[in-house]
N, C-alpha and C positions, 0 to 999 in steps of 0.2 A: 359449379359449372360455369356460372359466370365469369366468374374470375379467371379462369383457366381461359376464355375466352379474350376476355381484357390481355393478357399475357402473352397468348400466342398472335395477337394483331402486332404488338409493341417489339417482340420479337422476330417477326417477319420486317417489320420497316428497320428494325436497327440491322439485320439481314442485309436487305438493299444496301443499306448505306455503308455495311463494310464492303459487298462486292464491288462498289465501285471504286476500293481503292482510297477513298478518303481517308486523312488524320483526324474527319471531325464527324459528328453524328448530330444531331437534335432530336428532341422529342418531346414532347406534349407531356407535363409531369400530372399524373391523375391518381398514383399511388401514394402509400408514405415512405417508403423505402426505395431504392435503386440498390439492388444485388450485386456486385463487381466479382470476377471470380481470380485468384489471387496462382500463381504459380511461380514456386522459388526457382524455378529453373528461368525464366526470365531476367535480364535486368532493371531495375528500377527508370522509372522513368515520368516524366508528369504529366498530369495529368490534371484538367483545368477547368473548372461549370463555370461559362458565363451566361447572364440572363442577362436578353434587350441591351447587348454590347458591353458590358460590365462583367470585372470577373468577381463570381462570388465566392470558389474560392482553389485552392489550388493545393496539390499534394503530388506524393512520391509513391507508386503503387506499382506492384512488378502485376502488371495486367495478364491474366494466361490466356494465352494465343488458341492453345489448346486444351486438354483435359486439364480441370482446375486443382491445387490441392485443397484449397478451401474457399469458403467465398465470405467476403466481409460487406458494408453495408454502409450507405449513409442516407440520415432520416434526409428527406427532401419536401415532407411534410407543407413547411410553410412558401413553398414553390407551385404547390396547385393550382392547375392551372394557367402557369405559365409555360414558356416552351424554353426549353434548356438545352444548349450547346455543350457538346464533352469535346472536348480538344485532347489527343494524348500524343507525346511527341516520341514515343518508343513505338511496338509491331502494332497497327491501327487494326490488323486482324481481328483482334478478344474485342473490340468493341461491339460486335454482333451479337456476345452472348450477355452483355451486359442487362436486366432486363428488372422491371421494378412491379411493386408489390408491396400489400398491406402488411405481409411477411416476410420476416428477415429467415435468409437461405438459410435452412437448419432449423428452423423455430421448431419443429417437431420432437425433436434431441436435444433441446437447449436444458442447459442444468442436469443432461443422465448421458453425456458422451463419458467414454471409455475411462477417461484421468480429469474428469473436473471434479475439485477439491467439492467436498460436501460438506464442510464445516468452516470454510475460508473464503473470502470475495475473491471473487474473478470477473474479469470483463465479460460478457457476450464474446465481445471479437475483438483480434490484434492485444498488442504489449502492454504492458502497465508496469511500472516503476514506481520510485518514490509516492509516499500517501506525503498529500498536501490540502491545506486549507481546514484542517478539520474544527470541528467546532460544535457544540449543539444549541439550536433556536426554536423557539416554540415547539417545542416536542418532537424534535426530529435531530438526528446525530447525520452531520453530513461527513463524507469524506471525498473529498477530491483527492485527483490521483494523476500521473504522468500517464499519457495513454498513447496512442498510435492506433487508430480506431481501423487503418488501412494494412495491417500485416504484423504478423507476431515476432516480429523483430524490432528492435529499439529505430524510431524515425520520427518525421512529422508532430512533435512534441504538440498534444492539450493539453488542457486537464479533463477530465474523466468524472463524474458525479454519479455519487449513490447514495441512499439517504435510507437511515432505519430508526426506528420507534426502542428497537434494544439492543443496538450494538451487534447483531448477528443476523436478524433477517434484512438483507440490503437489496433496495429496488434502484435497477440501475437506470438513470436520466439520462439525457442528451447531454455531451461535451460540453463544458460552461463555459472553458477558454479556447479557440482556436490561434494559430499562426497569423501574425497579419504581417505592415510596413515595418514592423521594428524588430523581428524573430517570431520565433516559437517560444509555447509557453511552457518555461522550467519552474520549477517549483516554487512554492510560495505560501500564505495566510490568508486565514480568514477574519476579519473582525467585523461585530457589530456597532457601527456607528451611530451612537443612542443618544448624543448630544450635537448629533449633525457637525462636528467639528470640521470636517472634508465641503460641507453644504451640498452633499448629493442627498439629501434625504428627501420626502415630499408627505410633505402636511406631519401627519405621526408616525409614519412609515418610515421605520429607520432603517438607511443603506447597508446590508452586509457588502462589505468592504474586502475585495483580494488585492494584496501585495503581492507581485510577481515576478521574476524575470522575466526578463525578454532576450532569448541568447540570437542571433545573427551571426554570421561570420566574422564581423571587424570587432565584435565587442560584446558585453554584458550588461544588460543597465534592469532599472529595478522603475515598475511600471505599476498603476490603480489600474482597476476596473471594479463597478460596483453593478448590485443587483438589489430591485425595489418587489422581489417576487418571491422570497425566500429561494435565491438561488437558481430559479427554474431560467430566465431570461438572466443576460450583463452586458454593460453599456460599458467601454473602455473609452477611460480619460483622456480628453483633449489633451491635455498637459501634459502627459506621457514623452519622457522617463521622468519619475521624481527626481532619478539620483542614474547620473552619471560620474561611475568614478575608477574607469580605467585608470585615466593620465594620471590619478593621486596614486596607484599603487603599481602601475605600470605592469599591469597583467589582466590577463582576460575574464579571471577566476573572480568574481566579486558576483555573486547568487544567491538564491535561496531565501528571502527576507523571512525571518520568524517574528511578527509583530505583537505587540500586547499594549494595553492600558497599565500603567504604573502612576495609581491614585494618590500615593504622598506626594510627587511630582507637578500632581496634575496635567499630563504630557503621554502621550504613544512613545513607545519604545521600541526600535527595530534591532533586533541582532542578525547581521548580515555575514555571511563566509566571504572573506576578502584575501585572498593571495594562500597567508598559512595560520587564518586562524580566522575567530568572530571579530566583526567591529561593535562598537554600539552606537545609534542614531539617535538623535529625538527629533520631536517634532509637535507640534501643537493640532496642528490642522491634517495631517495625514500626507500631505503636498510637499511641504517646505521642511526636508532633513537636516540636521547639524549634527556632524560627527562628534562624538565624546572622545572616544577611549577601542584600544583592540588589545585581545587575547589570544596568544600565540597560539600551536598545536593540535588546531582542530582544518577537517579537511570537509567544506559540504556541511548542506542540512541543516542547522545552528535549531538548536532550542535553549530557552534557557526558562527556570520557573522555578516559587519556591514550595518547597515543605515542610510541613511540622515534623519536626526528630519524636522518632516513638508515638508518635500522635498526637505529642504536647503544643497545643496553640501560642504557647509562650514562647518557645524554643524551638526556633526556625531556620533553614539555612538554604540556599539557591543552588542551581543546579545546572552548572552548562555542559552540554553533548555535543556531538559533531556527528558526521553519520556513523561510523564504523561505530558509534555505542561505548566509546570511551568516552566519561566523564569526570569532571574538576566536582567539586563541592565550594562553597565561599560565600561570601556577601555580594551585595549587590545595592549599590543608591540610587537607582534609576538611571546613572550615565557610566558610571565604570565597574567591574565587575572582578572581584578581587577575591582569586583563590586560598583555600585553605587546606585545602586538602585533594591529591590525584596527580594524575589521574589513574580512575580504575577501569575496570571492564561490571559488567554484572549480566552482559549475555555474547554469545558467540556462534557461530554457523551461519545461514542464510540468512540473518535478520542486519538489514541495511536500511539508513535514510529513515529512522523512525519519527513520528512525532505527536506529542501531546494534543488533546482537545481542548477549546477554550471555551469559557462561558458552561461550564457545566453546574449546573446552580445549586448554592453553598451549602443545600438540605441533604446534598450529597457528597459531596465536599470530596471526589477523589477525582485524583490525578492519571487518566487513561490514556494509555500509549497505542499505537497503532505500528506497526514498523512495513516495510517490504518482505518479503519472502522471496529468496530469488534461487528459484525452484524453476525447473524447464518443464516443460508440457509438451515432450518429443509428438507430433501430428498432430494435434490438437489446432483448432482456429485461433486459441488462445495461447497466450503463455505469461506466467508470472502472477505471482498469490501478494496476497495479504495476511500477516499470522495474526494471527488470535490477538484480538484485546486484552489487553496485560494492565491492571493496578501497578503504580509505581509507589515506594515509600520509603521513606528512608529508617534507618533501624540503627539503634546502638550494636555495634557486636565486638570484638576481643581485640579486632584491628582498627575500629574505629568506627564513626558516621560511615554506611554503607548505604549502596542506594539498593534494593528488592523489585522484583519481578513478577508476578504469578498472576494466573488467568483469572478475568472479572466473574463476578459470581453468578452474572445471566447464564454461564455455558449450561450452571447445572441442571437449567429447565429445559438442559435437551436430552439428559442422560436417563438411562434406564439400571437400573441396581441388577445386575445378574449373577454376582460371584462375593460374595465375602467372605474372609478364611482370617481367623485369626492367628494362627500361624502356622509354615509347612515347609519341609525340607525342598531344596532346590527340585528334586525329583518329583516330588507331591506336587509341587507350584507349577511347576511346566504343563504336569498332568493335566492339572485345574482349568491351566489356557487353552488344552488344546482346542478344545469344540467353536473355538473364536477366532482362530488362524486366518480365515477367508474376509474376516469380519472387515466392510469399507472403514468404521469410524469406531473407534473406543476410545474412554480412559482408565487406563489403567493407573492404579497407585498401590504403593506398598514400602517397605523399609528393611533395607539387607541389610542385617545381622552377618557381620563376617567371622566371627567369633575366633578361631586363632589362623583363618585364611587371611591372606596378606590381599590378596584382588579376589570381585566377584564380578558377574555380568548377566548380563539379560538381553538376547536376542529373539528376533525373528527372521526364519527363513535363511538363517546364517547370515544378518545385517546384524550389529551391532548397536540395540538400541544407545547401552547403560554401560559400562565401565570403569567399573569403581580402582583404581590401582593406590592402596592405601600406602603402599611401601616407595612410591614414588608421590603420592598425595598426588593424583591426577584421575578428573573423570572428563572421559574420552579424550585422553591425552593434553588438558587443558589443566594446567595447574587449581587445584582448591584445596583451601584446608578447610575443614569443618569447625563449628563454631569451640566443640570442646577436639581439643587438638589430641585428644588421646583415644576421644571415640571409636568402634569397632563398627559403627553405623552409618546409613548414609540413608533417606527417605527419597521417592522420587513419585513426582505427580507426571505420567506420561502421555500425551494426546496425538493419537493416529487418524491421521486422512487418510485417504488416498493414494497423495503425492507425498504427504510431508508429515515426520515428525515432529513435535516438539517439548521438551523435556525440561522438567522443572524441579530442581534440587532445593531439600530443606527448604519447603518452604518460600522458593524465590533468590533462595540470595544468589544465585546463579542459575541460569538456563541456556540451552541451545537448538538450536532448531537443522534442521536438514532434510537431503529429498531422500523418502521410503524407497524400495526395493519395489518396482511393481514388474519384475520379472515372474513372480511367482517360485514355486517346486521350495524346496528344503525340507526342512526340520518343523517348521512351527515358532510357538515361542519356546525358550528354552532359557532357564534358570542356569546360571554355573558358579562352579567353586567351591572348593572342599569343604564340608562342613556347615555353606552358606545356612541360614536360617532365613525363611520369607517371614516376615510379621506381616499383621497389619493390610493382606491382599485386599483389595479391591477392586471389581470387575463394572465397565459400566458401557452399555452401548450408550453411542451419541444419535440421535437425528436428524437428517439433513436440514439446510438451512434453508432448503430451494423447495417450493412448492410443487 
């Protein structure tokens, strides 16, 4: 009752202050949150907190005049106390309904509205794109992420922070980069500076360290900001840009900094997307870059890391990506990066802009990918996922060093064993699913047997999860041969949300992800093809990731 009291004062003076007409409002900040209510039928327009004549900080927000479609939020927390100016220079109307609170609009339904993924990160509120910064430090896996914390449309670029103990339960933080004098923050790294090479560290406290862009309208440049708090607070570098280098390649497109340590060198190593492909930097101190060396055909995102072939610690080979998830295979000496094989693909569908963890400690010694999911969230506050944590490795196969795919092995401490069938005609097997059609989250797995059928498949609700077309060697119309090129077979590991498929062949060596059907009515699941044989069923609910 209290509160509701605090609430209804705060909204009578911001009342006042819209019917008079003003573009600006103040108010006494005594909450943690300030509510904004958010409507697409608006045009964007900005909107601006200054405290004690200073602006703190400034964004793009289509403000709703009237009935909201959703409402988003910003922590105002460390403002207590103070009295806060909203300036917005579109309909000054919707500032009336603006109104603040230890609770964010929605906290009631947070994590159980209609389409939020239950086995995938999603923001609370507004966009997310590309995962950035990721890494794990004392017990904790962070993932920054491209955000827009003001409306579920791509804008106002942060980064975004969520931090989990095992890779799936994520507790989402306050923004760790906002927009300042030099852009908005596009994507970039995280490193631990353990040898204080940068000198932001204090006492034994060593700085996690972000590489960023900073995109603006006239250019690109690539900027530090460090944090002495395991991420929770960041202090951005006076000396900001490290690396201006429009005028060297004469285009806007130079982002994304993928940073790491390379200990034979003794040196940081940045691989940066510059025009049409990765460059490589180094650098001693984290400040002072020197260009090496670039490699053509990559667009965005750059990762580059090595791994053991087959698991042999002897027999190693490096690994560069760009976003779309085509990758080179080659060497690498710390400055120039020299193909030997590709490029290939090893996943396809909604998976864009992915990137490795760093610092995951050696007792474990694997290589975990994170990618985008760029999956819509039609009326949702939010929109855009994160797919599943993928093990990456590389493998001998018939064509060569290939790079594999498949889900880390925490998922299976969500699942529940409800169906095992050792084998059953296409008929039998559909049987078997029906009782799970409605079902939010499963994995299914199993292994078609086409025996002298030339294509099989496996839907739901008439979507087409699975598509095996052996007579054109294509599943879901994406080229694949199997490892034994005469095989009658094909295995598939498949994981349902929600919103989003993702499907996992042999094993990894190719996968694809996409958005489910949440229209509802058909069929069910549904086995098909003459003859098919299911081996190998397996049925398994998942549970959510969200408390």
């Amino acid at each position: 009752m209290k509160q509701k009291k605090v609430l209804l004062l705060i909204a009578v003076a911001l009342m006042a202050a819209g019917n008079s007409g003003a573009e600006d409002i103040s108010v006494r900040i005594t909450g943690k949150y300030l509510n904004i209510p958010v409507s697409h039928g608006e045009e964007r327009s900005v909107m601006t907190f200054e405290v004690d004549g200073l602006k703190e900080r400034s964004f793009d927000v289509r403000l709703a005049s009237g009935e909201a479609d959703y409402w988003v939020f910003c922590d105002v927390s460390s403002l207590k106390g103070k009295t806060l100016k909203i300036v917005y220079e579109g309909d000054a109307s919707g500032l009336r309904n603006i109104y603040q609170a230890d609770r964010i609009a929605g906290q009631d339904s947070l994590y159980r509205e209609r389409y939020r993924p239950q086995l995938h990160f999603t923001t609370r509120r507004g966009w997310i794109n590309d995962p950035n910064g990721l890494i794990y430090y004392e017990g904790e896996y962070h993932l920054f992420y491209q955000h827009n914390p003001y409306e579920r449309e791509w804008g106002n670029m942060h980064w975004g922070h969520a931090v989990s103990k095992d890779l799936l339960h994520w507790e989402e933080l306050p923004d760790a980069l906002c927009p300042d004098r030099n852009g908005t923050a596009f994507s970039g790294t995280t490193v631990i500076d353990r040898n204080n090479t940068a000198g932001f560290n204090r006492g034994n406290t060593p700085a996690m360290v972000a590489a960023y862009t900073a995109d603006n309208p006239e250019k690109q440049i690539q900027c530090l900001a460090y944090s002495l708090d395991r991420g929770r607070t960041w202090t951005k570098y006076e000396g900001n840009p490290v690396i201006d280098s429009r005028d060297k390649w004469n285009s806007k497109d130079t982002r994304d900094p993928k940073v790491f340590r390379y200990e034979p060198n003794n040196e940081w190593v940045m691989a940066l997307n510059e025009r049409d492909g990765h460059s490589i930097y180094t650098s001693a101190n984290l400040k002072d870059w020197k260009y090496e060396s670039h490699t053509t055909g990559f667009w965005e995102c750059p990762d580059l890391f090595e791994l053991p072939v087959d698991g042999n610690p002897e027999n190693r080979k490096w690994v560069m990506y760009g976003a779309s998830g085509t990758y080179m295979i080659g060497t690498f000496d710390g400055r120039r990066f020299v193909p030997e094989a590709g490029k290939y693909f090893y996943a396809t569908g909604s998976i864009y802009a992915s990137q490795t963890f760093a610092d995951i400690p050696d007792s474990d010694g694997r290589r975990i990918q994170i990618g985008w999911g760029r999956i819509s969230h039609p009326g949702m506050p939010f929109n855009g996922m994160m797919l599943l944590p993928t093990e990456l490795t590389l493998r001998t196969t018939k064509d060569g060093i290939r790079l594999f795919s498949s889900p880390i092995r925490e998922i299976d401490g969500l699942q529940t064993a409800v169906l095992q069938r050792k084998t059953a005609t296409a008929e039998e097997a559909s049987g078997l699913l029906r009782p799970y059609r409605d079902a939010d989250c499963l994995r299914i797995r199993f292994t078609l047997k086409l025996s002298h059928a030339t294509d099989a498949g496996f839907s739901l609700d008439g979507q087409q999860l699975l598509r095996y077309d052996m007579n054109s060697n294509q599943v879901n119309g994406v080229f694949y041969s199997p490892e034994d090129m005469t095989s009658m077979e094909i295995s598939a590991d498949i994981i349902l949300d929600r919103t989003s498929v993702e499907v996992f062949i042999d094993g990894g060596a190719y996968s694809l992800s996409f958005a489910r059907k949440t229209d509802g009515g058909g069929e069910g699941f549904r086995f098909g093809g003459n003859g098919v044989v299911i081996a190998d069923l397996e049925v398994y609910t998942l549970a959510s990731i969200w408390k």
